[in-house]
GUPA-546648 format. One record per residue: residue in three letters; x, y, z of N, C-alpha, C, O in turn. Coordinates in steps of 0.2 Angstrom, whole numbers, plus 5000, padded with zeros to 4 digits. Example, Ala and Ser with C-alpha at 12.3 -4.5 7.8 and 13.67 -1.06 7.14 Angstrom:
2
ALA506649725039506249785039506649845039507149835042/SER506449895035506849955036506450005039506750065040/
This chain:
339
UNK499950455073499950415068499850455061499550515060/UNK500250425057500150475049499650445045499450395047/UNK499350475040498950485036498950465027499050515023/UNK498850435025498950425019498250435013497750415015/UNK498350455008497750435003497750384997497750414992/UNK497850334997497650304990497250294984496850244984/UNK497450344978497150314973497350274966497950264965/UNK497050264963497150234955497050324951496750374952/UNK497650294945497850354941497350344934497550334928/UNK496750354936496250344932496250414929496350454934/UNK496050444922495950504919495250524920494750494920/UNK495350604923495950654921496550664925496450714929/UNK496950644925497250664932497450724936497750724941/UNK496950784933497150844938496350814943496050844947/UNK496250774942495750764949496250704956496150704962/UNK496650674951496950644956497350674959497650644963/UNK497550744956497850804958497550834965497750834971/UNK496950854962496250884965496350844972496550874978/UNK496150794971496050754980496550744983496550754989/UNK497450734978497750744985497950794987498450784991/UNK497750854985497850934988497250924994497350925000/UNK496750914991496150894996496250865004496050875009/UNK496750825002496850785007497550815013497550825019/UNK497850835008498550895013498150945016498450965021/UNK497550975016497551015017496750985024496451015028/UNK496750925024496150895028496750845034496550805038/UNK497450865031497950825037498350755035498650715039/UNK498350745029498550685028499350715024499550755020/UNK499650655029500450665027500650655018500950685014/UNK500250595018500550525011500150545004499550565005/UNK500350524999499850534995500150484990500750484988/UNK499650414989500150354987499450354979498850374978/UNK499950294974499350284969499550204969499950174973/UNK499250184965499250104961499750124956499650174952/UNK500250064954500650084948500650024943501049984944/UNK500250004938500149954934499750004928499250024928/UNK500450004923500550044917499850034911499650074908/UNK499749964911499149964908498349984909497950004905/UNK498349964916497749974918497450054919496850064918/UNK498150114922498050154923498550204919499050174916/UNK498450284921499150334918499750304922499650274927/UNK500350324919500950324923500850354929500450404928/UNK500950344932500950384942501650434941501650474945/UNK502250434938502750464938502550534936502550584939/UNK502450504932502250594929501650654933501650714933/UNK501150584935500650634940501150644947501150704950/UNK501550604949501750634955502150704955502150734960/UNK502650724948502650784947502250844950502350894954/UNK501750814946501050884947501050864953501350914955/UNK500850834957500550814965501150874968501050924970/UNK501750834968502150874973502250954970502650994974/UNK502050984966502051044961501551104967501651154970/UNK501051054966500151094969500251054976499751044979/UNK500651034980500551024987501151044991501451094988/UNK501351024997501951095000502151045005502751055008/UNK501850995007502250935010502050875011502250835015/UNK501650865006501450765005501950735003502350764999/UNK502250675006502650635002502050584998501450575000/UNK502450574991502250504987502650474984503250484982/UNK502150434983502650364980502050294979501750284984/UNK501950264977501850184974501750144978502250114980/UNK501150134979500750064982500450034979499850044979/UNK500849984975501649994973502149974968501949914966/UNK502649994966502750004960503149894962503149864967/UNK503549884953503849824958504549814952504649854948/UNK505049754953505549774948505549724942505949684941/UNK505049734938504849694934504649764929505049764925/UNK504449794929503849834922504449884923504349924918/UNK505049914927505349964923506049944930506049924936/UNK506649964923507349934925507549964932507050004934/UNK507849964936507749974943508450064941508250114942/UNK508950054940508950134936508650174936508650224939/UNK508250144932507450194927507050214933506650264933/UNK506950164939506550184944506850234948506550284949/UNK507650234951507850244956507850324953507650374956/UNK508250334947508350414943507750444944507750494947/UNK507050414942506350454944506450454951506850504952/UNK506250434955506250444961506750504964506550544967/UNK507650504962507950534963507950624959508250674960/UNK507450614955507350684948506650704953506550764953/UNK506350674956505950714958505850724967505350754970/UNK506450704971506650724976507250794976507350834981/UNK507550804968507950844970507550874966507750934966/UNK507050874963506550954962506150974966505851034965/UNK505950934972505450964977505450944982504950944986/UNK506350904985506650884990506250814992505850784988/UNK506350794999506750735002505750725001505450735007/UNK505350704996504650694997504350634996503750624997/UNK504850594992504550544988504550464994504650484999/UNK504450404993504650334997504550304990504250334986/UNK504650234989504850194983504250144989504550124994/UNK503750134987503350064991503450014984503550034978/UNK503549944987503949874980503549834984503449834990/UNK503349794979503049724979503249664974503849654972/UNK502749624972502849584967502649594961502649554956/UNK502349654961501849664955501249634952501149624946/UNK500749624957500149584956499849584950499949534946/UNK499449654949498949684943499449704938499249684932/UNK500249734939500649744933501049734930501449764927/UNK500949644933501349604928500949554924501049534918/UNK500349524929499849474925499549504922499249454919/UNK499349584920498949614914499549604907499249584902/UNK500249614907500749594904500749554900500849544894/UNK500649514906500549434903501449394906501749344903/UNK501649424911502149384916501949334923501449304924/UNK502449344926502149334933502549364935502949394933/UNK502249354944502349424947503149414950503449354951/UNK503449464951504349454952504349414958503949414962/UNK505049384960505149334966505449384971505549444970/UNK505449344977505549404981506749404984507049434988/UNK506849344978507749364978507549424972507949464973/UNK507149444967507249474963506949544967507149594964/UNK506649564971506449614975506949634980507049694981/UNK507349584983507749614987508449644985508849684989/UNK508549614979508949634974509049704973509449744975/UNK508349714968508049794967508049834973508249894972/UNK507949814980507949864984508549884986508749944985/UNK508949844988509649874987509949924982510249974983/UNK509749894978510049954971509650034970509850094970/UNK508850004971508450074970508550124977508550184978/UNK508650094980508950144986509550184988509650234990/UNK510250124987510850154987510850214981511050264983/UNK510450194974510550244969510250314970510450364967/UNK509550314975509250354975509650384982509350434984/UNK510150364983510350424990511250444986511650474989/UNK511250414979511950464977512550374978513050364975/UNK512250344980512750304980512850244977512350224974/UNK513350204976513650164970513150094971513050084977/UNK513050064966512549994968512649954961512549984955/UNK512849904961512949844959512449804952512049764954/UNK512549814945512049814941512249744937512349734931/UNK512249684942512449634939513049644935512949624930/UNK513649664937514149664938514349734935514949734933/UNK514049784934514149844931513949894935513449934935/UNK514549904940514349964946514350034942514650064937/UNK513850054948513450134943513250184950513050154955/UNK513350244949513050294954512850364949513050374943/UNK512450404952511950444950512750514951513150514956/UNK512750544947513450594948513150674952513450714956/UNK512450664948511950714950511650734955511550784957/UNK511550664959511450644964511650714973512150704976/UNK511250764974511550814979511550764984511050724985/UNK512150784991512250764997511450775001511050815000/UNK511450725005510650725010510050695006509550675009/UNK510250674999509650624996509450585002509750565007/UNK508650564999508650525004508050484998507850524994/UNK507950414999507350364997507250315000507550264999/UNK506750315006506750245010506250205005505750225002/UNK506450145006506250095005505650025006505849975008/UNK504850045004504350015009504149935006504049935000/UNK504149895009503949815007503349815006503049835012/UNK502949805001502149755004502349665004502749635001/UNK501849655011502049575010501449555014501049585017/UNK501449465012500949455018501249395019501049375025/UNK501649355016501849285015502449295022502749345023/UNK502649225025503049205028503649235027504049275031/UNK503849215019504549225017504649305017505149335019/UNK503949355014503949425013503949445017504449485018/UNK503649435022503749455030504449455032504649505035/UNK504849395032505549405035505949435032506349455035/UNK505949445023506049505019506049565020506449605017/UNK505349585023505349665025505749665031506149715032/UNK505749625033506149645041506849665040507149715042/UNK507149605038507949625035507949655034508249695038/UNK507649695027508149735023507649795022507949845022/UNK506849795022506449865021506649915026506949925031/UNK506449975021506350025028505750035030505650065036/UNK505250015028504550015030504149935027504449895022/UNK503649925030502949865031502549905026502549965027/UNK502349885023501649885020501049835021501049785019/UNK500549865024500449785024499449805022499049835026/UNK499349795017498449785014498149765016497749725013/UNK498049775022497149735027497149775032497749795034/UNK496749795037496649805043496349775049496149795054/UNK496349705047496149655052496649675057497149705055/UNK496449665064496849675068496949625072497249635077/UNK496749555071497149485073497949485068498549475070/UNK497649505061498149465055498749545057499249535053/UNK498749585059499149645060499549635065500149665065/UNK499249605070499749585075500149535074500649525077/UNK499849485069500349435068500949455063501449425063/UNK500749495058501249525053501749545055502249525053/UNK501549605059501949645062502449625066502949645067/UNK502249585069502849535074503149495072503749485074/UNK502949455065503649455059503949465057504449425055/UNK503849545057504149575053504649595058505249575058/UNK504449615063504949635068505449595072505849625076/UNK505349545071505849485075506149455070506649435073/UNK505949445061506449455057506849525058507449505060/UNK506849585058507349625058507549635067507949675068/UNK507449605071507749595075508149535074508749565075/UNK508249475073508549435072509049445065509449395064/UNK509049505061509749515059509949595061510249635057/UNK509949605066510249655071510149725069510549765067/UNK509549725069509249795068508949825070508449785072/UNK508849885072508149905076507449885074507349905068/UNK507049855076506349825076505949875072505649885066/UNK505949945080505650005078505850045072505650075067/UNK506250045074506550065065506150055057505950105053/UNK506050005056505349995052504850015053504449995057/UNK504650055049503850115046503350035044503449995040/UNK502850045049502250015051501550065045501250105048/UNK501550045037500950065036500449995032500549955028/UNK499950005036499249975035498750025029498650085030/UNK498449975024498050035021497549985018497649925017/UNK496950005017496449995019495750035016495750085018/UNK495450015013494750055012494350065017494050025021/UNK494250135019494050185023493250175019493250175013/UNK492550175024491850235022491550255027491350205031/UNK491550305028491350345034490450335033490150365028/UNK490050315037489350315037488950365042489250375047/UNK488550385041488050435045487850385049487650415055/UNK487850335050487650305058487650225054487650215048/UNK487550165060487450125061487150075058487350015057/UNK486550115055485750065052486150005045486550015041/UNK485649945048485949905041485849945036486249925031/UNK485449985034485650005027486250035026486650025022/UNK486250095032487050105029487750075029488150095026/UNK487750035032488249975032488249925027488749895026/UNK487949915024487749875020487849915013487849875008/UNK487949975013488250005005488750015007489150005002/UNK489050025012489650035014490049965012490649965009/UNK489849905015490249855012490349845006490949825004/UNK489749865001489549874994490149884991490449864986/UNK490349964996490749994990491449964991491849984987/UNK491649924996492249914998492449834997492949804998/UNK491949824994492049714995492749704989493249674990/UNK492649744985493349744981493849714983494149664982/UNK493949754988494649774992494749684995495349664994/UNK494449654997494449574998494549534993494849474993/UNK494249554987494549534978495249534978495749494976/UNK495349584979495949604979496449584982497049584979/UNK496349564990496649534993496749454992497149404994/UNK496349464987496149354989496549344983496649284982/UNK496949374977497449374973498149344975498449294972/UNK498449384981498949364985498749304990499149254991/UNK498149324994498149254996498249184993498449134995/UNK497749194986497749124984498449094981498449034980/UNK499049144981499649134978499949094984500249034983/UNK499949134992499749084996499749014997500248974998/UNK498949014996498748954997499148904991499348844993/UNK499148934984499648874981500348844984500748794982/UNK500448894987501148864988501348844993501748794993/UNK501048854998501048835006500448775005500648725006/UNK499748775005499348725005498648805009498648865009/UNK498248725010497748765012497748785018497648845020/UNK497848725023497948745031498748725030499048685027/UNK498848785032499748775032499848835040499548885041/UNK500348795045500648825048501048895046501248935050/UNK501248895041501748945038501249005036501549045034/UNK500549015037500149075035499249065039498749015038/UNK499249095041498549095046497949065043497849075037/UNK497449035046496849025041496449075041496049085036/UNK496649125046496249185045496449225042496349285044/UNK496749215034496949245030496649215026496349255022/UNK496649145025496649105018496049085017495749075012/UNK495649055026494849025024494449075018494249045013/UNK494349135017493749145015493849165005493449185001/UNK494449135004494049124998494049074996494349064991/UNK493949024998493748964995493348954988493448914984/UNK492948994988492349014986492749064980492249084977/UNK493349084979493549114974493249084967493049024968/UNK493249104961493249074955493549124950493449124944/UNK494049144953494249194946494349264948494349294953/UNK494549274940494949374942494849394936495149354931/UNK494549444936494749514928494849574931494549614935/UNK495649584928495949644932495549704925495849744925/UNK495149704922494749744921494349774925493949814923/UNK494449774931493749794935494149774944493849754949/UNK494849794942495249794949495449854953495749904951/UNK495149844959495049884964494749944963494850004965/UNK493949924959493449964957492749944963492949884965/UNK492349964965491849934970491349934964491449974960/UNK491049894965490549864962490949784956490849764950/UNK491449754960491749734953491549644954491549604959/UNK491349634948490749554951491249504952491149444954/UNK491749514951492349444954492249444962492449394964/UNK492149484966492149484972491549464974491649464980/UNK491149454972490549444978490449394983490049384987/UNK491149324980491249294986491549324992491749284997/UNK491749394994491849415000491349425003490949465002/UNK491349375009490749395014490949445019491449465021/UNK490349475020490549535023490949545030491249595032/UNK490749475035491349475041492049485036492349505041/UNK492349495032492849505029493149565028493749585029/UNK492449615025492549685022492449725028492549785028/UNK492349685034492149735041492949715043493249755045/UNK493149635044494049655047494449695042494749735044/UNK494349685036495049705032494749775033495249805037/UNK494449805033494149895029494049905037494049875042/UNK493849985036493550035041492850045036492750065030/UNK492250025042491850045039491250065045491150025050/UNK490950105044490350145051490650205051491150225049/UNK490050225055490250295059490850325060491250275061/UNK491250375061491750405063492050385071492550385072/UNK491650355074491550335083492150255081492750255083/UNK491750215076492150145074492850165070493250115068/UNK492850225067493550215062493950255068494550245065/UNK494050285073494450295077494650235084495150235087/UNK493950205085494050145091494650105085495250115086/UNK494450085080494850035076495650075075496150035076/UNK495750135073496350165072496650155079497250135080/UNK496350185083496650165090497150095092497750095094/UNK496650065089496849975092497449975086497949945088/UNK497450015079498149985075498750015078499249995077/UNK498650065081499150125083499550065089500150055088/UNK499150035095499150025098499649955096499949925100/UNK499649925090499949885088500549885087500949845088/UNK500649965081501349975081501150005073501649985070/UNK500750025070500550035066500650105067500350125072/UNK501250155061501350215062501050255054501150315052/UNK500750215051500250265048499650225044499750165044/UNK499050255042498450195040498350245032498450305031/UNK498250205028498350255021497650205019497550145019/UNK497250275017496450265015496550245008496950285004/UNK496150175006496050155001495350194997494850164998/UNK495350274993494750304993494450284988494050324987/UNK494250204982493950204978493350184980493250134981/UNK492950224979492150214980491850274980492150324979/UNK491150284979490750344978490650414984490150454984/UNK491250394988491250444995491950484993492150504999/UNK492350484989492950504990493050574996493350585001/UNK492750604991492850674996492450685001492650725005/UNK492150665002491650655011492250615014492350625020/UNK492550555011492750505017493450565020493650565026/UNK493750605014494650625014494250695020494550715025/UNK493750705018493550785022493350745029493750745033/UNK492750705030492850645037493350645042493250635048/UNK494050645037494750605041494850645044494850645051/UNK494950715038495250785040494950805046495250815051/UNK494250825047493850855052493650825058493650845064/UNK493550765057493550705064493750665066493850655072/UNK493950615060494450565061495250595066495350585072/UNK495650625061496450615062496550655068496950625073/UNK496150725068496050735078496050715082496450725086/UNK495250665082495550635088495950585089496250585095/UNK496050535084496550495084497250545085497650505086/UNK497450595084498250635085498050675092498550695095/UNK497550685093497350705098497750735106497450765110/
């Protein structure tokens, strides 16, 4: 199994430098950030530096979407920074949650992501793609490029979208009911348009906290610092729920029941731990979606994703353990699970 780090490109960014040298260097393949222009620094520019000071991280956007920059302008970045420090980068796309509704949009549809994917990828491997009727190719472009293509999804329709046409799942929770069911979506959409199933890159990511033992008190700051991450989730589910219903066969209730109890979002305080819009996450939640306890439970649990079809788990590190959790994975964690 691969290894990821995610953070937000909060200043200064030689720290978000700092941790993902940190993390290459404790085993982790990925080094992904958050891309919503307002909230945070451009992630383009720090991934320079990242690939500059590291020697074999890929990175890339979890995730960037084709709404906040023209799909050209994405695919040239992407391809300007694979042909300075080779084949390292992947383009992760979604709908643009946090970086369109800070804007003041809505978030893109998924005929306009499928769209984008086609183009940001043909373009980024040198070849010709279709710009609403003004075919264009990168001239620049060297033989062997490469840009795979990663979906975040959790809806019905996004799920048979990743399948078709992604080169990789993204998928934000680490429930391992809702994992199994995604993933088997995803892969019987791209089996039912004749493609290899396996073929599609399996990454799960998730807020990681490693605790010194068991006791409810440390479990219980551990959920603290992670409850977010169910804020954050309950964004997409409630999109969800409006469109499908509440109980709807087209999306699990073990997805949708817990936020009932939602009342709102200020992406001032998105994907920060301690952010007061989430406290309707109850903690059976932050213990399915998250990795949380001792090192003993973040590898039983990594086990069980692996064993799903989950080919990498990329650590969500916002909380006050950054570097204990990235040093944690490196020394105990990724061992014995690669073991």
């Amino acid at each position: 199994m691969d290894f990821g780090l995610v953070l937000q490109t909060d200043p200064p960014a030689s720290r978000v430098v700092s941790l993902m040298q940190r993390a290459e260097r404790n085993g982790f393949r990925y080094g992904w950030t958050f891309d919503s222009a307002v909230l945070w620094q451009e992630p383009f520019v720090i991934y320079s530096q990242i690939l500059a000071q590291t020697e074999r991280l890929t990175v890339g956007p979890m995730v960037t979407n084709p709404g906040t920059r023209t799909w050209e302008v994405t695919a040239s970045t992407f391809a300007t920074l694979n042909d300075m420090f080779g084949n390292r980068t992947v383009c992760g796309i979604g709908r643009g949650d946090s970086a369109m509704r800070v804007a003041g949009r809505k978030p893109n549809t998924l005929a306009r992501i499928s769209e984008a994917m086609k183009v940001i990828r043909a373009l980024g491997r040198g070849e010709e793609a279709d710009l609403g009727g003004t075919v264009i190719r990168f001239p620049w472009v060297k033989p062997g490029a490469e840009l795979p293509v990663w979906m975040a999804a959790y809806g019905p329709r996004a799920l048979k979208t990743t399948g078709e046409e992604a080169d990789g799942f993204i998928l934000q929770l680490a429930d391992l009911y809702l994992t199994e069911y995604m993933v088997k979506a995803v892969r019987d959409a791209a089996a039912a348009a004749g493609r290899d199933p396996d073929a599609v890159t399996v990454c799960v990511a998730a807020p990681a906290y490693v605790t010194a033992d068991d006791s409810p008190e440390a479990l219980a700051h551990a959920r603290e610092q992670c409850r977010w991450f169910g804020g954050m989730v309950g964004n997409h589910v409630a999109d969800l729920v409006e469109r499908y219903g509440e109980h709807s066969a087209a999306v699990p209730d073990e997805l949708t029941d817990y936020i009932k109890a939602r009342q709102g979002y200020d992406y001032a305080h998105h994907g920060r731990s301690g952010n007061p819009d989430t406290q309707f996450v109850p903690d059976e939640i932050v213990d399915r979606f998250c990795l949380v306890g001792p090192v003993e439970k973040h590898i039983e649990k990594l086990n069980a994703l692996r064993e799903l079809g989950v080919d990498q788990f990329a650590v969500y590190d916002m909380h006050d353990a950054q570097e204990a959790v990235i040093d944690a994975y490196g020394q105990q964690v990724i061992p014995a699970v690669n073991s």
